[in-house]
PASEBA-1860 file (N, C-alpha, C; in nm, 3 decimals):
! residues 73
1> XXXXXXXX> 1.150/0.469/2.040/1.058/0.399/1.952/1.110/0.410/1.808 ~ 1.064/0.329/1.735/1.154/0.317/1.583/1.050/0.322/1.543 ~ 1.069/0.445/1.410/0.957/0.511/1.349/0.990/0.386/1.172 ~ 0.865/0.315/1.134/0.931/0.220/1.033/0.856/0.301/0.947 ~ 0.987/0.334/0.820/0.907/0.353/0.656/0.812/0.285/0.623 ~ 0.729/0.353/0.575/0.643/0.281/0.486/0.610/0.389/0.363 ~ 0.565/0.288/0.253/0.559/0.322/0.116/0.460/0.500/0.117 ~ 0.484/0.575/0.062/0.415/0.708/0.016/0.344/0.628/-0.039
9> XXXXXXXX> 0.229/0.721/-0.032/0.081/0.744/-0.173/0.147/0.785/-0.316 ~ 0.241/0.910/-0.312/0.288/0.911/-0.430/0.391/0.789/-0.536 ~ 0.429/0.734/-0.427/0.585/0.595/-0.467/0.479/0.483/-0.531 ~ 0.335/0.490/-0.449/0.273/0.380/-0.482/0.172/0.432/-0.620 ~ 0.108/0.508/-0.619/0.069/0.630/-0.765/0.128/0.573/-0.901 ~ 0.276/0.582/-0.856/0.418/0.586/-1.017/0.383/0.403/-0.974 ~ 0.384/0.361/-0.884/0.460/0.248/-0.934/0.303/0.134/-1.021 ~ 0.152/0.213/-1.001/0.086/0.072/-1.021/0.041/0.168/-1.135
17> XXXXXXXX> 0.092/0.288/-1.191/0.067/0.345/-1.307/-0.053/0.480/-1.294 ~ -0.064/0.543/-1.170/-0.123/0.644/-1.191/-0.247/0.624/-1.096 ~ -0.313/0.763/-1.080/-0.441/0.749/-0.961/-0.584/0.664/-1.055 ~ -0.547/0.713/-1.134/-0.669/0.641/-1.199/-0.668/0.484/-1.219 ~ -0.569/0.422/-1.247/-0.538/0.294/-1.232/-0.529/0.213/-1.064 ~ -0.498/0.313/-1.003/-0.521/0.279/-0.861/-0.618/0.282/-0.841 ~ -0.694/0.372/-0.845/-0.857/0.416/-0.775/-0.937/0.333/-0.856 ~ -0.916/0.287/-0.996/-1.016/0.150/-1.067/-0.945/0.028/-0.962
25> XXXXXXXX> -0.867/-0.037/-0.979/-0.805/-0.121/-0.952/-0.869/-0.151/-0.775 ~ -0.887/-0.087/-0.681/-0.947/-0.126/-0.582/-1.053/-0.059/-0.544 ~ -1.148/-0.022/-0.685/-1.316/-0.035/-0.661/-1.352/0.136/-0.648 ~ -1.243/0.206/-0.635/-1.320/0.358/-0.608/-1.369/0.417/-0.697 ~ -1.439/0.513/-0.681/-1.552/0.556/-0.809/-1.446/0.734/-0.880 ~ -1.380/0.751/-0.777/-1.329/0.875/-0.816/-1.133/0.874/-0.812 ~ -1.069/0.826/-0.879/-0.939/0.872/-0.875/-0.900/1.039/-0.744 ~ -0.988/1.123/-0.745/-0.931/1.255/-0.681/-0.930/1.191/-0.518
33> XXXXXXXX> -1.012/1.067/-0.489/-0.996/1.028/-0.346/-0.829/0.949/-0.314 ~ -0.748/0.939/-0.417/-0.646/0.870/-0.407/-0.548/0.966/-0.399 ~ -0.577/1.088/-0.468/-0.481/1.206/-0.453/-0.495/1.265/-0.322 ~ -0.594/1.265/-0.228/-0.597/1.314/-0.124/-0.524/1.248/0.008 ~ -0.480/1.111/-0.018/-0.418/1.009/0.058/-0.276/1.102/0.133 ~ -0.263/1.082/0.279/-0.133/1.139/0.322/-0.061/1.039/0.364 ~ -0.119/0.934/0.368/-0.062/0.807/0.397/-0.141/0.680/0.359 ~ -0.096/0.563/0.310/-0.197/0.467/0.251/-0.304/0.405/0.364
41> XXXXXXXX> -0.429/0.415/0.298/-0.543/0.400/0.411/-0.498/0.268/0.461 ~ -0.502/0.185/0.593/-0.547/0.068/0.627/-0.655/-0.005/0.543 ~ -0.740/0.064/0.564/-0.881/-0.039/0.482/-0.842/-0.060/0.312 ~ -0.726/0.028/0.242/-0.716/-0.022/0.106/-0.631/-0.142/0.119 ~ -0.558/-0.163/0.196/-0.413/-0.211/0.187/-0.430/-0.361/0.116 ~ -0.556/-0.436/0.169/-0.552/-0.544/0.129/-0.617/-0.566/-0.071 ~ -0.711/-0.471/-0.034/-0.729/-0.441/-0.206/-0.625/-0.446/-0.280 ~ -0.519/-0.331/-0.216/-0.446/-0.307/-0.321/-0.336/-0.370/-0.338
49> XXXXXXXX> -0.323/-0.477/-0.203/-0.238/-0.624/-0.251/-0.286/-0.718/-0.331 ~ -0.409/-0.729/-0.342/-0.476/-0.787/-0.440/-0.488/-0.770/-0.572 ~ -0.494/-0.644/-0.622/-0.524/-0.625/-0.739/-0.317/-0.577/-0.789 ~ -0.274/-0.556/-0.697/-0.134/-0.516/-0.787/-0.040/-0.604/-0.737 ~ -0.030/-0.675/-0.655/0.069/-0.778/-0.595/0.156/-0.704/-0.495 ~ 0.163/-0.622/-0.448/0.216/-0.514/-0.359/0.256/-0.567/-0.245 ~ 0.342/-0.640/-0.145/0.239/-0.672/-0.025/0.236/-0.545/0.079 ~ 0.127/-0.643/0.150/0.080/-0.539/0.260/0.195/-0.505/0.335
57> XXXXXXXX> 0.299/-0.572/0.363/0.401/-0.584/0.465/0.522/-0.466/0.422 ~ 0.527/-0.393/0.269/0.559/-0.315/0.189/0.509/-0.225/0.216 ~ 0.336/-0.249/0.200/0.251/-0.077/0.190/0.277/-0.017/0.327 ~ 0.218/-0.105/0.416/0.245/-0.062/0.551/0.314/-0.116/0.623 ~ 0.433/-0.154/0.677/0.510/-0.184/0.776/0.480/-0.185/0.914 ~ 0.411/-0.091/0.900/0.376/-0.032/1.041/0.258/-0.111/1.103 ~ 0.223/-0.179/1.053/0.087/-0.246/1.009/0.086/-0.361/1.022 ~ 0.205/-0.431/0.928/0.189/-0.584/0.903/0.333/-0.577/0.868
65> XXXXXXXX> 0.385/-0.741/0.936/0.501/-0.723/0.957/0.561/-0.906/0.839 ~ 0.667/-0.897/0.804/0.682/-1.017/0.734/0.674/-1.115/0.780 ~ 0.678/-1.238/0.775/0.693/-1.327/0.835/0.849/-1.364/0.861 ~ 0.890/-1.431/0.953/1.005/-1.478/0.944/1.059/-1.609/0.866 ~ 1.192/-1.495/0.778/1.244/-1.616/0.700/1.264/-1.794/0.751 ~ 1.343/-1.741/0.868/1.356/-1.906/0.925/1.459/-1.862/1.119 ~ 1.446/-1.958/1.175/1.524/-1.929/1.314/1.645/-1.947/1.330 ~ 1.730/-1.870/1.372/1.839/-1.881/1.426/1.880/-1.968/1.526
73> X> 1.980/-2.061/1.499/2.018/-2.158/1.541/2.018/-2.174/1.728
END
């Protein structure tokens, strides 16, 4: 079975500027619930493609998969 990367809580933290900017940014009342993350929840994923442009297919891999560029001949 092929275990696919997907983005850390911390990679995603640095990159949309911090827990507090995360945890406003998709509605949570407390930043310390974003520090507790061991892996990015399912139920944020689409928030937080929304509010930071992230995609889901990035946050979770494992999850949601890209679409295909185009078919091979």
């Amino acid at each position: 079975m092929c275990d696919i990367a997907r983005m850390k809580p911390s990679e995603l933290r640095k990159r949309v500027g911090g827990c507090k900017k995360l945890a406003e940014g998709i509605g949570l009342r407390s930043h310390s619930a974003v520090l507790k993350w061991s892996k990015i929840p399912d139920k944020h994923i689409v928030a937080i493609e929304e509010a930071f442009g992230i995609p889901r297919e990035e946050l979770r891999p494992d999850l949601y998969r890209r679409p295909e560029q185009g078919m091979a001949a």
